[in-house]
C-alpha positions in Angstrom: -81.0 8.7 -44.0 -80.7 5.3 -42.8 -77.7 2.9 -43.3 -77.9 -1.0 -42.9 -74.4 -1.8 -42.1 -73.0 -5.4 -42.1 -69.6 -6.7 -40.9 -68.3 -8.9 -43.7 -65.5 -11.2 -44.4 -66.2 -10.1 -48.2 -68.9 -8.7 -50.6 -68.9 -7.8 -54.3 -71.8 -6.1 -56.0 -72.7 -7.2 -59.9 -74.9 -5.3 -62.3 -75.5 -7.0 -66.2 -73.2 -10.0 -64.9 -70.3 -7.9 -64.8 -69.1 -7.7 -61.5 -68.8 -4.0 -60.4 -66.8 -4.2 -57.2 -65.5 -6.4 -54.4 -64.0 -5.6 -51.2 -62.6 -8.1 -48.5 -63.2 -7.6 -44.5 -64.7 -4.8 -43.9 -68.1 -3.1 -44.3 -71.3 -3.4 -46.3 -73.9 -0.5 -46.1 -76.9 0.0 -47.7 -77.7 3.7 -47.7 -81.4 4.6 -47.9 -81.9 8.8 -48.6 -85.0 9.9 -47.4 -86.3 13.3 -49.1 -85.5 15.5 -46.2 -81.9 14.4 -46.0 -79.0 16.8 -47.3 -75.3 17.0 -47.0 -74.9 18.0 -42.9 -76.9 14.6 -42.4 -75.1 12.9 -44.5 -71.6 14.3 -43.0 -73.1 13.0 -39.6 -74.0 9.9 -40.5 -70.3 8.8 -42.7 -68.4 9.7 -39.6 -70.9 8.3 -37.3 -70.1 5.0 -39.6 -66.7 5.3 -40.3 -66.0 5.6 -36.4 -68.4 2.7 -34.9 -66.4 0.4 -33.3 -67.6 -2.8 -34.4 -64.5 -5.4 -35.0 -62.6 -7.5 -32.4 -59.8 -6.7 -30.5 -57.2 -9.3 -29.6 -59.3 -10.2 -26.8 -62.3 -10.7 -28.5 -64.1 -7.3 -27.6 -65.8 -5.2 -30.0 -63.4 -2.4 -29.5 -61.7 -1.5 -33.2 -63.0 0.9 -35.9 -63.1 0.0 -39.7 -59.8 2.5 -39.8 -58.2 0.4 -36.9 -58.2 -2.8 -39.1 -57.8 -1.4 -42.4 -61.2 -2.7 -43.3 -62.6 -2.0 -47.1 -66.1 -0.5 -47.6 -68.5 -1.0 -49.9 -71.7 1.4 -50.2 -74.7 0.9 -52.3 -77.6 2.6 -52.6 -81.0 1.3 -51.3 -84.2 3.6 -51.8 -86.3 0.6 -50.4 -85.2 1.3 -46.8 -88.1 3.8 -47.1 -90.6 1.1 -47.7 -93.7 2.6 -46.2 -96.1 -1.0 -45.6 -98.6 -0.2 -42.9 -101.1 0.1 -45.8 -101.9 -2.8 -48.1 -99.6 -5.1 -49.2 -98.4 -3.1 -51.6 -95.1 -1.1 -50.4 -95.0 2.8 -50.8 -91.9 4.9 -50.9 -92.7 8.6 -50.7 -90.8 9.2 -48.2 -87.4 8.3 -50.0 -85.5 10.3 -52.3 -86.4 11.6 -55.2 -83.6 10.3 -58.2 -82.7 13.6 -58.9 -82.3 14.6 -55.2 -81.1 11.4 -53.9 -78.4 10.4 -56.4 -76.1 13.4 -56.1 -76.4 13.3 -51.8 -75.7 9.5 -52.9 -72.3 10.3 -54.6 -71.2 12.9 -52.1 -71.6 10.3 -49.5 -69.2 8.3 -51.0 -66.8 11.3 -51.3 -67.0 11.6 -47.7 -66.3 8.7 -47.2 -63.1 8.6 -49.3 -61.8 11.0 -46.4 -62.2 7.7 -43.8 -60.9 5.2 -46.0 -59.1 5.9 -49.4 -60.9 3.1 -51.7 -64.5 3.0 -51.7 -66.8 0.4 -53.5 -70.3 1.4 -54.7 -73.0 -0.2 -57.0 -74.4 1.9 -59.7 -77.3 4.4 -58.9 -80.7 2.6 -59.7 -79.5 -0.1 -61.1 -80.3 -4.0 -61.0 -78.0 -5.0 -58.8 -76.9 -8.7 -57.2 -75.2 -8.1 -53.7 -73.1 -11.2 -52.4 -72.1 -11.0 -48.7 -70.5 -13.2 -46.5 -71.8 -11.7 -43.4 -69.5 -11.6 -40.2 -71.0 -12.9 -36.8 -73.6 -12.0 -38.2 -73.1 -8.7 -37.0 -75.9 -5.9 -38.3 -76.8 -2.4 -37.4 -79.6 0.0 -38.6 -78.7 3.5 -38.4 -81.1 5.8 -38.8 -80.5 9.5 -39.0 -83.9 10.6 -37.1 -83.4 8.1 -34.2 -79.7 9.1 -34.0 -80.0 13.4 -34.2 -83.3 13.7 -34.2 -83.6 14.8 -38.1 
């Protein structure tokens, strides 16, 4: 499983020109599922999020959790975090997720993370969607659920 998370000032998510949801500071992850993952992965890596300590402190430190500033979160699937290019040009992804695997880890994901933060956003499930950020610092982290536990 791997997560691109971005420390925003504010992102909304639109899908048919109808715009889907929008949260204000906070976080913006992209969740790629890989077809190995299940749910004790996925529990591992929404706390692991939910309790990185990536926004300032009064003096400037990266010292506060989303929880310590009330942040909003916004989660939207990605299966194109499991881009496979060191053949071609053409990217592969058969290492991500089936749809029928990846979309129900996808929705308990965002259950769990209901139990961190009581309103989350999401996109729709393999849908077109247009992502607008305004990115904070920037400030950008990869997690990736091998590199982190070794699965």
């Amino acid at each position: 499983m791997r997560f691109v998370i971005q420390r925003v000032k504010h992102a909304s998510v639109t899908i048919g020109g109808e715009e889907k949801g929008r949260i204000g500071e906070g976080l913006l992850v992209l969740c790629g599922i890989a077809s190995s993952d299940n749910e004790r992965i996925a529990d591992k890596m929404v706390k692991k999020l939910c309790s990185l300590r990536i926004f300032e402190d009064e003096n400037g430190k990266t010292n506060l959790s989303m929880a310590d500033v009330h942040g909003e979160l916004m989660i939207i699937s990605q299966f194109t975090l499991y881009a496979d290019c060191r053949r071609g040009n053409r990217p592969g992804f058969f290492y991500a997720g089936s749809p029928d695997m990846a979309e129900p880890l996808y929705r308990y994901i965002l259950k769990e993370a209901e139990k961190y933060t009581p309103d989350v956003k999401c996109g729709e499930f393999g849908a077109d969607m247009k992502i607008e950020l305004l990115n904070d610092g920037p400030f950008t982290i990869l997690l990736d659920s091998a590199e982190l536990f070794g699965e």
